[in-house]
C-alpha atoms as one frame of an Amber mdcrd trajectory, in Angstrom:
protein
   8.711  36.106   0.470  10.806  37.011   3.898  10.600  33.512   5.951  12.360
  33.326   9.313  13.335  29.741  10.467  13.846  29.391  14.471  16.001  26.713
  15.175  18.598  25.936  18.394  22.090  25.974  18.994  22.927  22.190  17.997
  21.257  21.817  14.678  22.353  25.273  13.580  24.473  23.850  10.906  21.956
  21.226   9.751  19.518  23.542   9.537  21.908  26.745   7.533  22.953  23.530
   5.362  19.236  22.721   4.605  17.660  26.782   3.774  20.734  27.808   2.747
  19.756  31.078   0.884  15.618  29.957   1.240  14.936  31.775   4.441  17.022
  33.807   7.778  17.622  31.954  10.803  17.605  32.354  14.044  19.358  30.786
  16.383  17.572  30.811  20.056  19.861  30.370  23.144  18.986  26.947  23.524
  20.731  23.262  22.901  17.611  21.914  21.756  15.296  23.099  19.161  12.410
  21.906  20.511  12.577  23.604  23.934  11.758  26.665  21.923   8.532  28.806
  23.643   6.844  31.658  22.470   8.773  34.013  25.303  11.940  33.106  24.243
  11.067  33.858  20.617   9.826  36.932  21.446  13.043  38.058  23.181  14.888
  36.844  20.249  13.247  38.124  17.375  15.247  40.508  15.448  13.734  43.634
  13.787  12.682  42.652  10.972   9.548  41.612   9.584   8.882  38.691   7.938
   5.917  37.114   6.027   6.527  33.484   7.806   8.199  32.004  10.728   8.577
  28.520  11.078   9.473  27.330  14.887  10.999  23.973  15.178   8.579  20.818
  14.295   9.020  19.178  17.719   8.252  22.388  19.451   4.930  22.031  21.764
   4.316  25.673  23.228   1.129  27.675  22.359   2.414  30.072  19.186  -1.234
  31.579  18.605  -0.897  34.763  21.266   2.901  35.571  19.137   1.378  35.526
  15.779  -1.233  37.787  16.905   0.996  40.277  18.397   3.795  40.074  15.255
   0.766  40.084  12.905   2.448  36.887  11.413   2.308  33.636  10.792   4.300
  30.951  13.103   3.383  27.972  11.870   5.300  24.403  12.634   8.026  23.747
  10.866   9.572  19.914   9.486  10.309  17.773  12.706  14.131  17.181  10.764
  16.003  20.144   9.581  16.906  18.317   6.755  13.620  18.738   5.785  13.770
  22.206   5.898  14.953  22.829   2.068  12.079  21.029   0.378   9.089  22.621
   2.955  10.582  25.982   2.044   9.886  25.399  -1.454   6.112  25.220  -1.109
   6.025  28.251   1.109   3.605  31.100  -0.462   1.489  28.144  -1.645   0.569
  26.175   1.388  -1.626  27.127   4.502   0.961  25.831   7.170  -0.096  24.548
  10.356   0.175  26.059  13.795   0.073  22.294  15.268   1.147  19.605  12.208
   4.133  19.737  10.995   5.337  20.460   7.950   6.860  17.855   6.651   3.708
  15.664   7.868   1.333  18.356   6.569   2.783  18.296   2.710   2.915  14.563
   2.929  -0.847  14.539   3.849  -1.572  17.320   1.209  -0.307  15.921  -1.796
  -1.233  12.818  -0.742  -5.129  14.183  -0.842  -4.390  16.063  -4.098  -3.242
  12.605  -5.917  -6.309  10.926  -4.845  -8.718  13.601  -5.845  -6.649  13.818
  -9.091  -6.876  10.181  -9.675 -10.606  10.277  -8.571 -11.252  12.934 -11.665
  -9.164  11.176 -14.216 -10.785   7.569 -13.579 -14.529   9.347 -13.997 -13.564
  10.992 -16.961 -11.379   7.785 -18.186 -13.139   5.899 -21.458 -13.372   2.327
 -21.003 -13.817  -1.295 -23.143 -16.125  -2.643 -20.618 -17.996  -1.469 -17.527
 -18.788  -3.961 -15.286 -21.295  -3.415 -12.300 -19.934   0.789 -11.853 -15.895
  -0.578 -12.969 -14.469   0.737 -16.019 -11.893  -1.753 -17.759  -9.833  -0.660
 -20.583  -9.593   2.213 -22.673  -7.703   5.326 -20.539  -8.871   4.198 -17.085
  -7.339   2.948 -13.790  -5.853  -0.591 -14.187  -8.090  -2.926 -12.071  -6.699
  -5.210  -9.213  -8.467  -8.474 -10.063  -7.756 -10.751  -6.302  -8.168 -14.649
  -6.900  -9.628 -16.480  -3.678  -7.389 -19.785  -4.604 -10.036 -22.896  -4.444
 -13.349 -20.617  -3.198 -15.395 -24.135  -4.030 -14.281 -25.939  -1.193 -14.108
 -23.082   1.405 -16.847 -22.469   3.965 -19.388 -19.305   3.374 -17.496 -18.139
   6.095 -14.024 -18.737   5.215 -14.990 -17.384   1.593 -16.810 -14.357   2.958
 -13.864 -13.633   4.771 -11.551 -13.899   2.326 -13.889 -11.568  -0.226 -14.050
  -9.033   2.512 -10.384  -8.517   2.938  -9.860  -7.969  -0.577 -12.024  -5.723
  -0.831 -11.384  -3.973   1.774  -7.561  -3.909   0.267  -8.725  -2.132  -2.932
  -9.515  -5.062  -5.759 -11.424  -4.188  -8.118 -12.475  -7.699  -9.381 -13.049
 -10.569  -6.979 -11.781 -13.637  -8.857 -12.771 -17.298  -7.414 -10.291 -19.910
  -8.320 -11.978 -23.239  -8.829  -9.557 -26.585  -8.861  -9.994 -29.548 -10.773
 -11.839 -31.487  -8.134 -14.651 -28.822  -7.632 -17.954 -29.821  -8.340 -20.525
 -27.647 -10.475 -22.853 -27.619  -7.521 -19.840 -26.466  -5.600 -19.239 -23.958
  -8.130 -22.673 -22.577  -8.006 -22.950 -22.406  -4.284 -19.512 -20.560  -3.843
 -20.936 -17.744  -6.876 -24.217 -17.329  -4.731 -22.132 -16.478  -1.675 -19.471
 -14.411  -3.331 -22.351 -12.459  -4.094 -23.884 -11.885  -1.450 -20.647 -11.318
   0.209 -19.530  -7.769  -2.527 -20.976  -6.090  -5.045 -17.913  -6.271  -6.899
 -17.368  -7.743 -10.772 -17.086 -11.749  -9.835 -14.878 -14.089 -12.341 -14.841
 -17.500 -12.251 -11.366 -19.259 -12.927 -10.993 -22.588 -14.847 -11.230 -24.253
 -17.793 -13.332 -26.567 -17.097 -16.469 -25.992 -19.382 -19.148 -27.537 -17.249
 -17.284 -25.384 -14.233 -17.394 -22.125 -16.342 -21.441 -22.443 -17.331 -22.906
 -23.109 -13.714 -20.886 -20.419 -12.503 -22.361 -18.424 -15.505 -25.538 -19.107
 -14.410 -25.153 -18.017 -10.992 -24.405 -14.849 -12.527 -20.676 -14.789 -12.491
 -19.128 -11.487 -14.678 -16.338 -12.668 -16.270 -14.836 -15.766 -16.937 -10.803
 -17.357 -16.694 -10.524 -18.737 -19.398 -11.040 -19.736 -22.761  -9.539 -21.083
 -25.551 -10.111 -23.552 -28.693 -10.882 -26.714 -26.519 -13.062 -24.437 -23.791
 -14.882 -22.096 -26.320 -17.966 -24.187 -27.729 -19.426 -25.448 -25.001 -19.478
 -22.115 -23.387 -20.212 -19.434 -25.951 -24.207 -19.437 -25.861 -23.980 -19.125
 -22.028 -21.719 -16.006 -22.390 -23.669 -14.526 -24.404 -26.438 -14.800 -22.586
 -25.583 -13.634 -19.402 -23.268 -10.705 -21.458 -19.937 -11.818 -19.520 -17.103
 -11.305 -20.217 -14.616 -13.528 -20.972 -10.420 -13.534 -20.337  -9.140 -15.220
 -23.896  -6.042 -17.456 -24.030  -3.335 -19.164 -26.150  -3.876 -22.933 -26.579
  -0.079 -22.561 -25.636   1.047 -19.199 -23.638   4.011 -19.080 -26.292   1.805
 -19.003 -29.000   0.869 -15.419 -29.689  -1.263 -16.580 -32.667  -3.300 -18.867
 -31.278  -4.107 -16.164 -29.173  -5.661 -13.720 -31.736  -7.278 -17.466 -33.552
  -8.951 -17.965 -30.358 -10.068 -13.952 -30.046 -11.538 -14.114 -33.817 -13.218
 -17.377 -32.669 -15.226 -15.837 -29.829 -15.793 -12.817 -31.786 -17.232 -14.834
 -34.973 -19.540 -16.970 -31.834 -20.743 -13.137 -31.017 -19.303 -13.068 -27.825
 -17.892  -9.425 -27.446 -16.610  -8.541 -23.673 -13.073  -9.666 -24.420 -10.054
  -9.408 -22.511  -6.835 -11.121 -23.566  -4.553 -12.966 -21.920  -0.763 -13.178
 -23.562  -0.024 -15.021 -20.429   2.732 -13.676 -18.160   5.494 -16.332 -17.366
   7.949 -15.624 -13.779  11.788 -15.070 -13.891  13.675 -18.005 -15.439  10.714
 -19.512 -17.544  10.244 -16.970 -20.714   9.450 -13.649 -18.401  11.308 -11.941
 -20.993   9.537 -13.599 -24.210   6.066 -12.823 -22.386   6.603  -9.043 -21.936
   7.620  -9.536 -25.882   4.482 -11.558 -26.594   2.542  -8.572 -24.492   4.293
  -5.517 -26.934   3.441  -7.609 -30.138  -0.125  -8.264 -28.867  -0.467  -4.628
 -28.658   0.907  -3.698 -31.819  -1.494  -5.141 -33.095  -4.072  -4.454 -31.446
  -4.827  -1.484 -29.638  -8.605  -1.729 -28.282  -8.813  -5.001 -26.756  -8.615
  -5.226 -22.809  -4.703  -6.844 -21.809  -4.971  -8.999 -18.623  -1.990  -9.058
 -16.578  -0.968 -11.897 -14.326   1.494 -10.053 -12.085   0.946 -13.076  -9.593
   2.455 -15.234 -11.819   6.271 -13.722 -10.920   5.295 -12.705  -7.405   4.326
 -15.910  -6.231   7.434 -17.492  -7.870   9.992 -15.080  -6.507  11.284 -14.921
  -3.437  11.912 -11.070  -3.137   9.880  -8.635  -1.154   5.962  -8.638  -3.303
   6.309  -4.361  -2.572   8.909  -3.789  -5.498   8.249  -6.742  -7.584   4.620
  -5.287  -8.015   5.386  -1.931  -8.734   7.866  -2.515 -11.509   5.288  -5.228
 -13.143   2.580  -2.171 -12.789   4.964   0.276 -14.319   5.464  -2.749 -17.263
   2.068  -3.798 -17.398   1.101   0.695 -17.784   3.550   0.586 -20.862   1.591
  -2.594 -22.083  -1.654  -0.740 -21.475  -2.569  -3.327 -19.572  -6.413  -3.097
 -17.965  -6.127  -5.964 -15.401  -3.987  -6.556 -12.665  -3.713 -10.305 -11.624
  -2.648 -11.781  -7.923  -3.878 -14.437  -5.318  -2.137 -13.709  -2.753  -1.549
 -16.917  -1.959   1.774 -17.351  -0.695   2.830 -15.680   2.930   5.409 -13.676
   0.901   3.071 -12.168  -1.342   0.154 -11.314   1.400  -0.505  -7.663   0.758
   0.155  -7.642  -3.097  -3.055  -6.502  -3.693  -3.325  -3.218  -1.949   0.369
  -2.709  -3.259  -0.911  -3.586  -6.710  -3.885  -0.795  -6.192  -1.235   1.913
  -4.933   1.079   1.020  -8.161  -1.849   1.185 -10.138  -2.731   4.432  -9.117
   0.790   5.578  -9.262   0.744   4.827 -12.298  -2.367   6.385 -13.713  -0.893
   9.584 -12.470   2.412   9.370 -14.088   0.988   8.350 -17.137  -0.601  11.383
 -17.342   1.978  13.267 -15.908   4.180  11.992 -18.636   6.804  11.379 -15.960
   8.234   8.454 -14.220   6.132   7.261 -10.942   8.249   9.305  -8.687   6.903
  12.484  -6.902   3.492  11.415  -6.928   1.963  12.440  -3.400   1.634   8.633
  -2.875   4.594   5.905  -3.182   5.135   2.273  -2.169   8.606   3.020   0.171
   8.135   0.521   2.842  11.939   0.541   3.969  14.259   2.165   1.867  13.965
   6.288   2.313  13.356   9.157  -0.287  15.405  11.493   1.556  18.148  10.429
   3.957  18.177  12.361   7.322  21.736  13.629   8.312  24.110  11.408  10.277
  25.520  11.685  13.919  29.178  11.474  14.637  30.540   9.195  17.268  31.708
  11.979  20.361  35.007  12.114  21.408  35.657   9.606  24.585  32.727   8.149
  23.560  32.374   4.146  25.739  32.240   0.844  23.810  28.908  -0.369  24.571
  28.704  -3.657  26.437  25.730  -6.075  26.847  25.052  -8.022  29.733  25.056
 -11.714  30.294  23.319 -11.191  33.164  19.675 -12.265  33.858  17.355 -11.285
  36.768  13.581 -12.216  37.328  11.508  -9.671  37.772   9.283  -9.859  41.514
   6.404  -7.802  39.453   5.954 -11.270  37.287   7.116 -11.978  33.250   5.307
 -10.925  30.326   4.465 -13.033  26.983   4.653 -11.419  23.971   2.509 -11.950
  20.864   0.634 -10.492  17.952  -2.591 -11.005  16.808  -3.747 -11.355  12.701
  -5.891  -8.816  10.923  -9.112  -9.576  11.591 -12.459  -8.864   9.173 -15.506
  -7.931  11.508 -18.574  -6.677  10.078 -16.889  -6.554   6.691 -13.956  -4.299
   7.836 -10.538  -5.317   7.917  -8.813  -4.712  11.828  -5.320  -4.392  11.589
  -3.152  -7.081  14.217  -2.524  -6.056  17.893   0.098  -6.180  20.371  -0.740
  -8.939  23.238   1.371  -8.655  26.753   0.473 -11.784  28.898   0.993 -11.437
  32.657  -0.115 -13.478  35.262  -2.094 -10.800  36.716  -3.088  -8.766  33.408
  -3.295  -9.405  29.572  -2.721  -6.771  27.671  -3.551  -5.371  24.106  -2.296
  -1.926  21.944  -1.625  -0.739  18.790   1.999   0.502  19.475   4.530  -0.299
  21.772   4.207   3.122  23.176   0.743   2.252  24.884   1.425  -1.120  25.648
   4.552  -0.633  27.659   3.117   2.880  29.069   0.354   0.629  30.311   2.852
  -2.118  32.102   4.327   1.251  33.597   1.490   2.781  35.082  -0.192  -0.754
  36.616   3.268  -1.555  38.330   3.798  -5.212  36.371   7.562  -4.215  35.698
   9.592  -3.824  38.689  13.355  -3.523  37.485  14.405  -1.323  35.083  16.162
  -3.765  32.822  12.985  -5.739  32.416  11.541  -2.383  31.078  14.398  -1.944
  28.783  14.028  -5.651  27.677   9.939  -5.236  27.433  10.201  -1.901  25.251
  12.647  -3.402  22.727  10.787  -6.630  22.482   7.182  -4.856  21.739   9.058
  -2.369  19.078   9.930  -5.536  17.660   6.358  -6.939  17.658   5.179  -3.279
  16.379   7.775  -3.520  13.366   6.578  -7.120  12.864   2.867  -5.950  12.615
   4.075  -2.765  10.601   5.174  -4.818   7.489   2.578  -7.660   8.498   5.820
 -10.355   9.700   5.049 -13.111  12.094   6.557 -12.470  15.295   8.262 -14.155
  18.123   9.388 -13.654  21.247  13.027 -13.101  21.463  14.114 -14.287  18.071
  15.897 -12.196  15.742  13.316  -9.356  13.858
């Protein structure tokens, strides 16, 4: 396939460096790439006829009236030329856009293609149990189970709330953590409104045996958890109301207990069973639990594993993103069927749509046979997959130099804030960006609008409050980007 690639005079070398022997390029007489119009093309183009042309990513012109005329495609190309080497190798494959580009458009693509894949492997997975339309077990999806810590003494509201935005973050399994002090009345009331609130599996989490039944009766799915002490006053009510139940060790490093405490439910007739090795954090057996995990499954092969990756998130303090994928990527070697969190620490807020993305990931590379790299979809939140090229100081180049200097603006100041995600309707609202003035408040999505906004309505006079307004909303866009609190002029 002949491919041209149009690119200007300063990011010639990137771009050679990035086709090398992939495509031809032309260089336009221009500085800048992106100033590149469909005249100047036209004067440009050498004789040749190619199958593709790719025009810079950033370029804006109307391309539509050239392709007609060359009888060719000139479709966008990556907005980085670095980018240029990996779009080039899904040329003569992909329908290329005349306004997206590249790089954005195979991002979106693949992205689209892992869902649908993961869509057609999860109904075609086999399964343990199926619970109200989920699968658990056998080949499919792990499940994100989310655990509303204390749902007995929360308000229909607050619990409604709280169901909503886990749902609307991708669990599977709405779990609803009872405490010691909860009453069974409390117990039943907070089941009743979890269900009217989803139509999602519903657990109930404690041990508490007079807890576990009026929650059963309510009509709770599952239950957290049994064991020898829990188990008799509980079986007839599980079987019953066909729950399932999430089995336990008397002690979590007792593996045997474990499959005593399995046989027990099974000999009672109770047979939705998931167990529970029990996952201990860093520095408290982490190591001896994965162990107790690969034993378990030695063993046995059928029974659904539950997986309490909250256990080490909550009790790390490292960044939930990675921690979650790499207990995922443990928990897919376990064949784990259930993924565990609460959320309920500030540093772990968002665990369980990054527990849904790693357990997709991980579906796919499981059947990929591959590591969960190259997937379409990925949990990079900071760190990059490919590293754009870097500038080099110019020659004679001035040492910057900040002011000390402080002038009030005659157009009026501006406070700075961000708003929480927001459930309305039973749809999760990301955050905003709030500018207070004394004339106008203000509220966007980007920093972008906001400070366009302040622009066009006059409420910034000089031009270093401008400067200072744009870097302190980028800073409150970042902070809503990776959900941070944010304050004005602090440190991001």
């Amino acid at each position: 396939m002949e491919i041209l690639v149009v690119t200007g005079r300063l990011a010639e070398n990137a771009v050679r460096k990035s086709v090398q022997d992939g495509a031809d390029v032309l260089v336009l007489g221009i500085d800048v790439a992106a100033f590149t119009t469909p005249g100047l093309l036209r004067r440009s183009l050498p004789g040749k006829k190619y199958d593709l042309i790719f025009i810079p990513g950033l370029a804006t012109g109307d391309f539509s009236g050239l392709e007609r005329e060359l009888n060719t495609p000139v479709r966008v190309g990556p907005k980085h030329a670095f980018d240029l080497g990996f779009v080039l190798s899904f040329a003569g494959e992909t329908d290329f856009s005349q306004k997206v580009p590249a790089c954005e458009l195979l991002i979106e693509k693949r992205r689209d293609s892992a869902f649908k894949r993961i869509s057609e492997l999860e109904n075609n997975a086999d399964f343990s149990l199926f619970l109200k339309g989920i699968k658990i077990g056998g080949n499919s999806r792990m499940k994100v189970m989310a655990e509303v810590v204390d749902a007995g003494h929360l308000s229909q509201h607050e619990l409604s709330k709280k169901i909503a935005y886990f749902e609307n973050q991708g669990a599977d399994i709405i779990d609803l953590g009872i405490s010691l002090d909860t009453s069974s009345e409390e117990v039943r009331i907070a089941v009743r409104i979890a269900k009217s609130a989803t139509s999602l599996p519903l657990s109930i989490d404690t041990l508490d045996p007079d807890l576990i039944n009026a929650g059963l009766e309510e009509g709770a799915d599952i239950l957290l958890s049994l064991n020898s002490e829990n188990i008799g006053g509980v079986r007839d009510n599980i079987i019953e109301n066909n729950a399932a139940a999430v089995i336990i060790p008397d002690c979590s490093c007792d593996l045997e207990s474990l499959f005593k405490n399995i046989g027990t439910a099974q000999n009672s007739g109770i047979k939705n069973i998931i167990a529970d090795p029990v996952i201990e954090p860093p520095g408290h057996g982490m190591a001896e639990a994965i162990s107790r995990y690969y034993e378990f499954r030695k063993k046995d092969r059928a029974i659904p594993l539950f997986f309490g990756a909250g256990n080490a998130t909550e009790l790390m303090d490292a960044d939930s993103i990675g921690t979650n994928a790499m207990l995922s990527g443990i928990a897919m070697e376990l064949e784990a069927s259930i993924l565990f969190t609460p959320e309920f620490s500030d540093k772990a807020h968002g665990s369980v749509s990054e527990l849904r993305t790693a357990s997709m990931m991980m579906m796919l590379a499981r059947e990929r046979g591959s590591a969960p790299k190259d997937l379409g979809i990925d949990l990079l939140a900071i760190k990059e997959k490919r590293r754009r090229e870097f500038g080099a100081i110019p020659e004679g180049f001035i040492e910057a130099q900040g002011s000390n200097q402080w002038h009030l603006d005659p157009a009026g100041c501006f406070k700075i804030e961000i708003t929480g995600e927001e459930i309305k309707d039973g749809k999760l609202f990301p955050g905003k960006i709030v500018a207070k003035h004394p004339k106008k408040s203000i509220a966007g999505d980007t920093a972008k609008e906001v400070l366009d906004t302040i622009l066009k309505l006059g409420l910034a006079s000089r031009p270093d409050h401008a400067g200072y307004l744009g870097r302190e909303l980028m800073k409150a866009e970042l902070a809503l980007k990776f959900r941070r609190s944010y304050s004005q002029d602090d440190k991001f």
